[in-house]
matplotlib code that plots the C-alpha trace (Angstrom):
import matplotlib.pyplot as plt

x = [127.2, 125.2, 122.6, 122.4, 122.1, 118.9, 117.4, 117.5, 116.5, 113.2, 113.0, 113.4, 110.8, 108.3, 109.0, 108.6, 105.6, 104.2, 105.3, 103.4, 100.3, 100.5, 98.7, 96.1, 95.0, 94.8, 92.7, 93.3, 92.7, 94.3, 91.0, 91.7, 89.0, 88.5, 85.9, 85.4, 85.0, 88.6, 90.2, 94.2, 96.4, 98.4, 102.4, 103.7, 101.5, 101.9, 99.8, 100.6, 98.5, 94.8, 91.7, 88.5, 86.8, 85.7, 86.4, 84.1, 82.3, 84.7, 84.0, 86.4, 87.3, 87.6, 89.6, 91.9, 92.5, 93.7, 96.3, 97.8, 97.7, 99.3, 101.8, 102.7, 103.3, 105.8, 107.5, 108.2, 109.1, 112.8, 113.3, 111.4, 113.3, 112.0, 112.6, 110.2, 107.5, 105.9, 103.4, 100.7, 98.2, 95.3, 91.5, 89.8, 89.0, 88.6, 85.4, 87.2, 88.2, 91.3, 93.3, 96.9, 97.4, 101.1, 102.7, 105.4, 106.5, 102.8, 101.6, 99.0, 100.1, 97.2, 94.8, 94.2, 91.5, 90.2, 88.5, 90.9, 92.7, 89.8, 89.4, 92.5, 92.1, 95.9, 96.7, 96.6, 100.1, 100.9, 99.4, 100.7, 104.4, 103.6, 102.3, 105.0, 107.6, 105.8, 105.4, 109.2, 110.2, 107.9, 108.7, 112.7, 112.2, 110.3, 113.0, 115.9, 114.3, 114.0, 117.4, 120.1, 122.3, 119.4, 119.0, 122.6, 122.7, 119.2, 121.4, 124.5, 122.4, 120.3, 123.4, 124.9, 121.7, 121.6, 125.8, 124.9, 121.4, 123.1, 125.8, 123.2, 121.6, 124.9, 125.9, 122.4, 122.7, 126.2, 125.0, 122.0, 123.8, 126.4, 123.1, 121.7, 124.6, 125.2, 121.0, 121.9, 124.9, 122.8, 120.1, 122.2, 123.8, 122.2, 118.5, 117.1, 113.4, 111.1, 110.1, 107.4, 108.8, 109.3, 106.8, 108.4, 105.9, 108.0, 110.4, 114.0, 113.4, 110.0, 111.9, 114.6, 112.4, 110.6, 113.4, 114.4, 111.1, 111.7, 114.9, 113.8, 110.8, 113.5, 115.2, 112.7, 111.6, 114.6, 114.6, 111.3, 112.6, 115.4, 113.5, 110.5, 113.0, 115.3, 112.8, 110.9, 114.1, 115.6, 112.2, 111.7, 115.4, 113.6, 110.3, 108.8, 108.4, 108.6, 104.9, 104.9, 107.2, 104.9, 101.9, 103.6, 105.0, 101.3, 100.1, 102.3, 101.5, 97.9, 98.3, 100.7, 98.2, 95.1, 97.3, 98.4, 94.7, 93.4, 96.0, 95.4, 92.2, 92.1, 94.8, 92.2, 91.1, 94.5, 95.6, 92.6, 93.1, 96.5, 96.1, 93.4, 95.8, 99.0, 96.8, 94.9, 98.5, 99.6, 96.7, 97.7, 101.1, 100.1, 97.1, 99.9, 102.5, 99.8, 98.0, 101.6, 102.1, 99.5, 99.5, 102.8, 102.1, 104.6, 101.9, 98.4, 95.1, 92.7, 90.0, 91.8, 92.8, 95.6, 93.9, 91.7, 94.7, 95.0, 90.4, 91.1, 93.5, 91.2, 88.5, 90.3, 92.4, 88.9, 87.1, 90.0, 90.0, 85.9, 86.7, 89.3, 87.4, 84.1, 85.9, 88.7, 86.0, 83.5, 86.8, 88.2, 88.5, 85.3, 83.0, 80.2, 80.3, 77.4, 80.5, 81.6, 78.3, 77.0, 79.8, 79.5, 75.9, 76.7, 79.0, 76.5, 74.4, 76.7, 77.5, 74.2, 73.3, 76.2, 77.2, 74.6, 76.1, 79.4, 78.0, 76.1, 79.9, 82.0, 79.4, 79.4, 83.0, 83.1, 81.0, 82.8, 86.6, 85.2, 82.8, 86.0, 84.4, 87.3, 91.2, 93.6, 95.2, 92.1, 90.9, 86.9, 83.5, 81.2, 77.8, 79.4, 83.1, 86.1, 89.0, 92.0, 91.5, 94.0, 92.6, 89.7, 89.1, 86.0, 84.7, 85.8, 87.3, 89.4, 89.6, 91.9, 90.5, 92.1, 92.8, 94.5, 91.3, 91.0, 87.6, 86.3, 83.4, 81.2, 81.2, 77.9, 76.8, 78.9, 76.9, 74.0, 75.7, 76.1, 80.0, 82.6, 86.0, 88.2, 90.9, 89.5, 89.1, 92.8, 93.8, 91.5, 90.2, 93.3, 90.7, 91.5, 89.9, 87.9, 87.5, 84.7, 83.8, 81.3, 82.0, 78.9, 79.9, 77.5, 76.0, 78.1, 81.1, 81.8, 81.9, 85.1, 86.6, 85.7, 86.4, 89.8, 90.3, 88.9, 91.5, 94.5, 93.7, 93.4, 97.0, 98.3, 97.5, 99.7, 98.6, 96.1, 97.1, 98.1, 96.9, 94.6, 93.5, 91.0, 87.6, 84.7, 81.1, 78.0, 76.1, 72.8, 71.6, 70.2, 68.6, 71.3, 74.5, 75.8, 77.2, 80.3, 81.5, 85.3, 86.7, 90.2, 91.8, 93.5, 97.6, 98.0, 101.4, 101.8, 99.5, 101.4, 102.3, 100.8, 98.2, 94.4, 95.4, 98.1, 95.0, 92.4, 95.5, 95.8, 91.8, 91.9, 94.4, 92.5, 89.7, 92.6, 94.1, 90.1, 90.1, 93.4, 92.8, 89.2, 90.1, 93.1, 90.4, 87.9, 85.5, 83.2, 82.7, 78.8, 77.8, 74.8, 72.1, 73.3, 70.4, 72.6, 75.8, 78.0, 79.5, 82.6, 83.2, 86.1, 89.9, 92.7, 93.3, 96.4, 98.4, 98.1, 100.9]
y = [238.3, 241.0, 239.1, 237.2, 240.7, 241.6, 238.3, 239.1, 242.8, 241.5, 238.6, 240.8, 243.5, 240.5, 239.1, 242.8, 242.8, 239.3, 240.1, 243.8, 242.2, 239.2, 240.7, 242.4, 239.1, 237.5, 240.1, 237.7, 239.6, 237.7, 237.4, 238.1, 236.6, 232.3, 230.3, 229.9, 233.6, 234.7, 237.9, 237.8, 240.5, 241.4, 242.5, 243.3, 240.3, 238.0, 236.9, 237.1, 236.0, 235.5, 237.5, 235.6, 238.5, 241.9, 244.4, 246.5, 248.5, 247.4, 244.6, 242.1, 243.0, 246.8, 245.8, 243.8, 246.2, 248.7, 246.3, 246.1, 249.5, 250.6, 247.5, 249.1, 252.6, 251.1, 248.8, 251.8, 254.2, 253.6, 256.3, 253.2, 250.0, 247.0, 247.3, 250.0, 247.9, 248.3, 245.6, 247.0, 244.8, 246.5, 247.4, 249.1, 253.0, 251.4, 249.1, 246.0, 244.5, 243.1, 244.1, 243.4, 246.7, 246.4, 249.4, 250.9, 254.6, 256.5, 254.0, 251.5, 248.5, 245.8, 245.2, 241.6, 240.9, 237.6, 236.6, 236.6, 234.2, 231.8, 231.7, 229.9, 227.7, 230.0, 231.9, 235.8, 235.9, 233.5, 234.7, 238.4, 236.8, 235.2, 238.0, 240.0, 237.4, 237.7, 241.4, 242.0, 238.9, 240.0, 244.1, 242.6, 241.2, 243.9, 246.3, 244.2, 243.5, 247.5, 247.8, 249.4, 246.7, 244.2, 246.4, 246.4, 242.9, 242.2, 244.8, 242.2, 239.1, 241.0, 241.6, 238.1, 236.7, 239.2, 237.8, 234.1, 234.8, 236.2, 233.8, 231.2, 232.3, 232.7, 229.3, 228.7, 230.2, 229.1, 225.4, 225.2, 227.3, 224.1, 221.6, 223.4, 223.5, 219.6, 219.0, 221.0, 218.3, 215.4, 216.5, 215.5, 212.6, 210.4, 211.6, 209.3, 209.0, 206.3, 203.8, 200.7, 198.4, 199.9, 203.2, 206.4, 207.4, 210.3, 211.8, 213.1, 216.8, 216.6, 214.5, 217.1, 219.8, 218.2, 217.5, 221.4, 222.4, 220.4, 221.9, 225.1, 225.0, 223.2, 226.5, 228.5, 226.3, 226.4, 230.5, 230.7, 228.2, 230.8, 233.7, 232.3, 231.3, 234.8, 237.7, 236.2, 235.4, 239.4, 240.6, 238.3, 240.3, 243.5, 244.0, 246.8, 244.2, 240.6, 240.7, 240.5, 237.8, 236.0, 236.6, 235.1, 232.4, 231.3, 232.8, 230.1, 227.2, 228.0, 227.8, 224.2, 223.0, 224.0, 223.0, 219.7, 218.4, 219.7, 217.9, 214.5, 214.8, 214.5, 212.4, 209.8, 211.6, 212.7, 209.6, 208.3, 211.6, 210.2, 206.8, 207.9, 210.6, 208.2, 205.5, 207.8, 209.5, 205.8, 204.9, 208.6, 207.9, 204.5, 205.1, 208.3, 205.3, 202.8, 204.9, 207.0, 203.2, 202.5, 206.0, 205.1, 201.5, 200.2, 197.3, 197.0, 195.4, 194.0, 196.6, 199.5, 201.9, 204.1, 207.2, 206.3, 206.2, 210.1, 210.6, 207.8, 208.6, 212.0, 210.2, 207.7, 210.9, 212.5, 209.7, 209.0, 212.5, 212.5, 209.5, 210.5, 213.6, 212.0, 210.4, 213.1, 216.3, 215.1, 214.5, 217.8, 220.4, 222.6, 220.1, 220.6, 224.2, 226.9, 228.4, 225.3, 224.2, 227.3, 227.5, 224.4, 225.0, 228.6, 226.2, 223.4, 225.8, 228.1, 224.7, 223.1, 226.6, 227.0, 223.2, 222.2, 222.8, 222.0, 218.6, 218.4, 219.0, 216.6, 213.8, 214.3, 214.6, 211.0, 209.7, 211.0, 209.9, 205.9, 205.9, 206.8, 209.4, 210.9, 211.4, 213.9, 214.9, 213.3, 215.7, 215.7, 217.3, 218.6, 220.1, 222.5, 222.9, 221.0, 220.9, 219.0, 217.8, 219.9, 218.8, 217.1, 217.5, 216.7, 220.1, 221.1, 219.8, 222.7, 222.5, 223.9, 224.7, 225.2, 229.3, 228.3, 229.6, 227.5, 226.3, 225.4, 223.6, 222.1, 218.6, 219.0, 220.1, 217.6, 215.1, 216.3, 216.4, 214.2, 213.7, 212.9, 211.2, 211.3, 209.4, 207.1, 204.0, 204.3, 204.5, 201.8, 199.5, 199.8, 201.6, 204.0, 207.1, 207.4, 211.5, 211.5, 214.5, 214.8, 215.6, 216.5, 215.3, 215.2, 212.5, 212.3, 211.6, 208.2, 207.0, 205.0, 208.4, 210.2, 206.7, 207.6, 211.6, 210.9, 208.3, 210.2, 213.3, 210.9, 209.6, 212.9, 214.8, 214.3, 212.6, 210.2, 206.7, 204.6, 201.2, 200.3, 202.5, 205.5, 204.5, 206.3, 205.3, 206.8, 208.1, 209.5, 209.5, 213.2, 214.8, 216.6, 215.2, 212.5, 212.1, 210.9, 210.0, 209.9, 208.2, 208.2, 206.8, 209.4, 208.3, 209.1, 208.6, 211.7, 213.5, 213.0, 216.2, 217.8, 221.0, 220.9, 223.6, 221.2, 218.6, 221.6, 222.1, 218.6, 218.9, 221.8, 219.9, 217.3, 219.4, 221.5, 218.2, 217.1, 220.4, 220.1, 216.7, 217.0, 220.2, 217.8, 215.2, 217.5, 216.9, 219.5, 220.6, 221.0, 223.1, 221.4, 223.7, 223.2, 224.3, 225.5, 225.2, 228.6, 229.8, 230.1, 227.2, 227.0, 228.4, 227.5, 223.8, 222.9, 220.5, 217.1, 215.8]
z = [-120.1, -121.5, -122.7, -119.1, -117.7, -119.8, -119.0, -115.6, -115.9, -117.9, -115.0, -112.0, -113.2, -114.0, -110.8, -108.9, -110.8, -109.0, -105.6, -105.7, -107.3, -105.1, -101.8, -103.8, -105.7, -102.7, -100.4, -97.6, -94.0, -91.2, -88.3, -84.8, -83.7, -83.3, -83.3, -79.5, -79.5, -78.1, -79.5, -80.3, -79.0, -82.0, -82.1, -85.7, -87.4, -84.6, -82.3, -78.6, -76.3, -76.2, -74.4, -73.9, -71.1, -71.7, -69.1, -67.2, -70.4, -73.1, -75.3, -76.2, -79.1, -78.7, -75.7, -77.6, -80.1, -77.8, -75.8, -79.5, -80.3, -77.0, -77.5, -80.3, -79.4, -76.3, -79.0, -80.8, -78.2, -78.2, -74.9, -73.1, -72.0, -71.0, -67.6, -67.7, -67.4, -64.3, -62.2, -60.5, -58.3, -56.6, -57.5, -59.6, -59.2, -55.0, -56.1, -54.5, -57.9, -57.6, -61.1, -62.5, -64.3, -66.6, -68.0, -69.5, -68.1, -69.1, -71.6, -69.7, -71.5, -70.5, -67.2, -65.9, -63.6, -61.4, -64.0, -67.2, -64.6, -64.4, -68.0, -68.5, -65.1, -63.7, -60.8, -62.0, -60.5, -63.3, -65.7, -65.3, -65.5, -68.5, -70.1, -69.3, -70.7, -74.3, -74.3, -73.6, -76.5, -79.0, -78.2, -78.5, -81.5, -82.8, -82.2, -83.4, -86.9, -87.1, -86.2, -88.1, -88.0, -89.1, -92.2, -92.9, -92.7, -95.3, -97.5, -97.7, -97.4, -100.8, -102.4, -101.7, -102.7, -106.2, -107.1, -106.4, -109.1, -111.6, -111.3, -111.3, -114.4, -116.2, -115.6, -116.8, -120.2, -121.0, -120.3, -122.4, -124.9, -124.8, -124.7, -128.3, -129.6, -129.0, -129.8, -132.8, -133.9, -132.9, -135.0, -138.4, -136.9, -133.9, -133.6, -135.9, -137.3, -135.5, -137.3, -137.2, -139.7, -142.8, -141.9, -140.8, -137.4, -136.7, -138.6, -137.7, -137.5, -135.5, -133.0, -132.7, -132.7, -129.6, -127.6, -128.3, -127.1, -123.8, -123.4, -123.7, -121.3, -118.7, -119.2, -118.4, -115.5, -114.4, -114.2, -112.9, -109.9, -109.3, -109.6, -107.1, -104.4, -104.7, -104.3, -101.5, -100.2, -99.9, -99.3, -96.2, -95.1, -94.4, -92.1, -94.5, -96.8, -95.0, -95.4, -98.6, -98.8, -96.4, -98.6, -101.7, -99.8, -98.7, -102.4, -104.0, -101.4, -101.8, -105.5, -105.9, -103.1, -105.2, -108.6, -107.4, -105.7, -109.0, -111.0, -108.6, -109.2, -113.1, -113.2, -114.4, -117.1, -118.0, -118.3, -120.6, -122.4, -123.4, -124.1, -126.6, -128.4, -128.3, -130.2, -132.7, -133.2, -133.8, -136.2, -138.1, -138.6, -140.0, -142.2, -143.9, -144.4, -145.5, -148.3, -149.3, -150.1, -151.8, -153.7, -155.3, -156.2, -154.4, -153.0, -154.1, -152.8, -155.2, -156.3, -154.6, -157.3, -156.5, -156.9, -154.4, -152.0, -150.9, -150.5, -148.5, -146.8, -145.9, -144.8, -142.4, -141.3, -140.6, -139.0, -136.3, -135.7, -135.1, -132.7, -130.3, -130.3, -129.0, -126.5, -125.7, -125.1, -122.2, -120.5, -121.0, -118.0, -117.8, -120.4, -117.8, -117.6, -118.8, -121.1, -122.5, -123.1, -124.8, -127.3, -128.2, -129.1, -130.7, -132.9, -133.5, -134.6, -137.6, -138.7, -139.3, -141.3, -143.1, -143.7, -146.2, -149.4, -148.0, -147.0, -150.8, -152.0, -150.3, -150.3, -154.6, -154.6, -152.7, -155.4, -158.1, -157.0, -155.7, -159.7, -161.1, -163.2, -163.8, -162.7, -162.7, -166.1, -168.1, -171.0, -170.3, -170.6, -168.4, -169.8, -172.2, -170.7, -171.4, -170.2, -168.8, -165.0, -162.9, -159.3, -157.8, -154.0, -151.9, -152.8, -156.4, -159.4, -161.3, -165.4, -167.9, -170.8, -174.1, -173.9, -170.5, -168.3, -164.7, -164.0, -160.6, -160.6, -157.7, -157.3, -156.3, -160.0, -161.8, -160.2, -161.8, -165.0, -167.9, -168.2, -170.7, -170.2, -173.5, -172.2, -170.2, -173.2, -173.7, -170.5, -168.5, -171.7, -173.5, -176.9, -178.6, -179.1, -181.6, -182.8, -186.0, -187.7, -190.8, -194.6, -196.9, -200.2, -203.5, -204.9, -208.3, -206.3, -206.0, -202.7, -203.6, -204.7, -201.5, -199.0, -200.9, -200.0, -196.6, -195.4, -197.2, -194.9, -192.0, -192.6, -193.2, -189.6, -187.0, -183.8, -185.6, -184.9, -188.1, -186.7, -186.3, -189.6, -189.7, -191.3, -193.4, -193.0, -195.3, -192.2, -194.2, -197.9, -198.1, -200.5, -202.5, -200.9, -198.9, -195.2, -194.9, -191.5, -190.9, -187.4, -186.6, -183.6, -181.5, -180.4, -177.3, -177.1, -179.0, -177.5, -174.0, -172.0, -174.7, -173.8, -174.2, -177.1, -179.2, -179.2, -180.4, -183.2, -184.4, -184.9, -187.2, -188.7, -189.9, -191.1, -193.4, -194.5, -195.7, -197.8, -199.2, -200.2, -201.5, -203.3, -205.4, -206.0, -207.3, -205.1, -204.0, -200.2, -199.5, -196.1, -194.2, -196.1, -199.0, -201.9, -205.3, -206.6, -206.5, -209.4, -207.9, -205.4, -202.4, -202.8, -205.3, -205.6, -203.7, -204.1, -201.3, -200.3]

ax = plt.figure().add_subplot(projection="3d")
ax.plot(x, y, z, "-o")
ax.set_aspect("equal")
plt.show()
């Protein structure tokens, strides 16, 4: 009950709020005058009777101002009853002009000559009877609605009105309370995900979290209803503030009127506006299914590789987007207007400056993803970096490198630049890789001896594949020494989940192993610029396994 009785605190002070404000916005003046030129004798905001004659020197208007005013003095003068009216039929000031002259004790209420008679085509007998008729009902009712008994009765009819509110909004809370608490239930059990064969359009928890949303705002709509029909309601109970109950009365007509030809008239649009969201929505949910799909090999189309699925994906995604918004925007409220039409240039404008390297980017990256240049978790080369592919979007492709350093790179220089892909062979052409690294070895070796040492510290290091077998070739005949060349083929199976770091290891491996082994055989190590022996030549022999 406590938290009912907040809601309706916050509520009643918003709703105060309206009904002060309301008169103000609207700066409506109620005209006394009409279009044929008559002037409206006024009685506590309603109109009485109409005067379409000045009299002698006053104008109409300044006359019917002052019937009013004096009206009101008599209305309230509450030492004056109505049958103090007096009728009193003679001339004026003894010029021969015959008058009606009505009034109450010493207040001269209103004069009525021949020709206000005329006006309306009616004796001026008649008319001074039926004047008289609407001045005492309107000065009754003007005294009765300032009654004390009329207050006393707004006061209960207020209160009544206050109990059946907050009555009202407690049965409100308590039955959504029940209606989220059931939503909440259904959520696990009946709300199910909607499906088009086997894709998921929309899935369990967005549906339920919808139908939550439209509960709520029924909630809401639902206080707001109460809300708009109590204050004006109580306020229409008392005449200090009936006129403001009036005003937000015809503020709130004015405004569904306004709201509703508005609303009839874009209905058109509306409509288009949702037929084109409800079928790009339908093509989104689809194309997500369809490449997710295709992503995870679970069917496949000829040609389509499935790491082409997710860029795709993107660029479908993005293209339907660009499409229902081409046809959704003219049709939006306010496309026409100066505004709308000046940020849309302001916007056309930062993105043509500040879009051209972005553009550069994501058209590379496109190329790069459909060449298959590269995929994710392929050890490559770019320029002078290497690394292990981490990521590759339409804007980037991140590296690690072997000391665990993250390398973003443009897409847009990568395309410019020469790349290598380790594990490419083995992974599209089913070839090994091949890893060759060069031994300078002396002349009075022989090359059987040295074929020999080569291939025993090929077999030795982990991570080189024993089949097919590693290989020496005699690359150059140099002056003092001899190139060998020895290629082994790397094992990727071994080297799977293994770090850009492990593979770097293995490397160094091999070039110990070709030390170990040549230093056994006694076969000397020459450097590139080689030009004498040494006296002393290379660490302790050790033994090769």
């Amino acid at each position: 009950m406590k938290k009912v009785l907040q809601t309706f605190i916050i509520w009643l002070l918003i709703g105060l709020l309206a009904v002060t404000v309301t008169p103000f916005v609207m700066g409506q003046s109620t005209s006394s005058v009409s279009g044929l030129g008559d002037v409206a004798v006024i009685l506590d905001g309603e109109t009485l009777f109409m005067l379409r004659k000045p009299l002698g020197g006053i104008s109409l208007e300044n006359r019917a101002k002052g019937t009013s005013s004096r009206l009101k003095e008599f209305a309230e003068d509450e030492t004056l009853s109505l049958d103090d009216i007096d009728i009193y039929i003679g001339d004026t000031e003894g010029i021969g002009i015959p008058v009606t002259a009505v009034s109450a004790g010493s207040i001269p209420l209103i004069t009525i000559t021949e020709v206000d008679a005329k006006a309306v085509n009616k004796p001026r007998s008649v008319l001074v009877t039926e004047y008289v008729k609407i001045i005492k009902d309107a000065v009754t009712r003007y005294r009765e609605k300032r009654s004390f008994q009329n207050v006393i009765s707004g006061l209960i009819f207020s209160v009544v009105a206050t109990i059946i509110l907050l009555i009202l909004l407690f049965i409100n809370q308590n039955v959504f309370t029940k209606i989220y608490q059931k939503l909440k239930f259904w959520g696990t059990t009946y709300i199910q995900a909607v499906r088009l064969g086997n894709f998921e359009l929309i899935k369990a928890n967005q549906l339920d979290n919808v139908i939550h949303l439209i509960a709520r705002i029924l909630q809401i709509g639902i206080i707001l209803g109460l809300l708009i029909i109590y204050f004006p309601l109580v306020l229409s109970q008392f005449i200090w503030t009936k006129s403001l109950a009036n005003t937000f009365w015809d503020y709130l007509s004015i405004t569904f009127q306004s709201v509703w030809q508005a609303f009839t008239n874009y209905l058109p649009n509306l409509l288009t506006i949702i037929i084109v969201v409800l079928i790009a929505w339908f093509f989104l949910r689809l194309s997500q299914s369809f490449f997710n799909e295709l992503r995870q090999e679970t069917f496949s189309l000829p040609g389509f590789y499935p790491e082409w699925a997710l860029p795709t994906y993107r660029l479908v995604t993005s293209g339907i987007f660009v499409l229902a918004a081409v046809i959704v925007i003219p049709l939006l409220p306010g496309f026409n207007s100066p505004a709308f039409q000046g940020i849309s240039v302001f916007l056309g404008l930062l993105f043509s400056l500040g879009s051209t390297s972005v553009i550069a980017n994501v058209v590379s990256g496109t190329i790069l993803i459909y060449t298959r240049a590269f995929r994710v978790g392929d050890y490559i080369t770019i320029g002078e970096i290497s690394g292990k592919v981490l990521e590759t979007t339409l804007l980037v492709t991140r590296l690690l490198t072997a000391t665990n350093v993250v390398i973003s790179i443009p897409n847009s220089e990568i395309i410019t630049t020469s790349i290598s892909n380790w594990s490419f062979s083995s992974k599209e052409l089913n070839l090994p890789l091949i890893v060759r690294t060069p031994v300078y070895l002396g002349y009075e070796i022989p090359w059987q001896q040295a074929y020999h040492a080569l291939m025993k510290a090929a077999v030795q290091t982990d991570g080189v594949s024993e089949s097919p077998t590693p290989f020496v070739v005699q690359e150059s005949l140099n002056e003092v020494y001899v190139t060998y060349q020895l290629s082994v083929y790397i094992n990727w199976e071994y080297f799977k989940g293994k770090t850009l770091k492990e593979f770097e290891e293995a490397r160094s491996k091999l070039h110990e192993n070709i030390r170990d082994c040549c230093q056994e055989a006694g076969i000397r190590v020459f450097a590139p610029s080689y030009e004498a022996d040494p006296t002393n030549y290379g660490p302790a022999a050790t033994e090769c396994d």
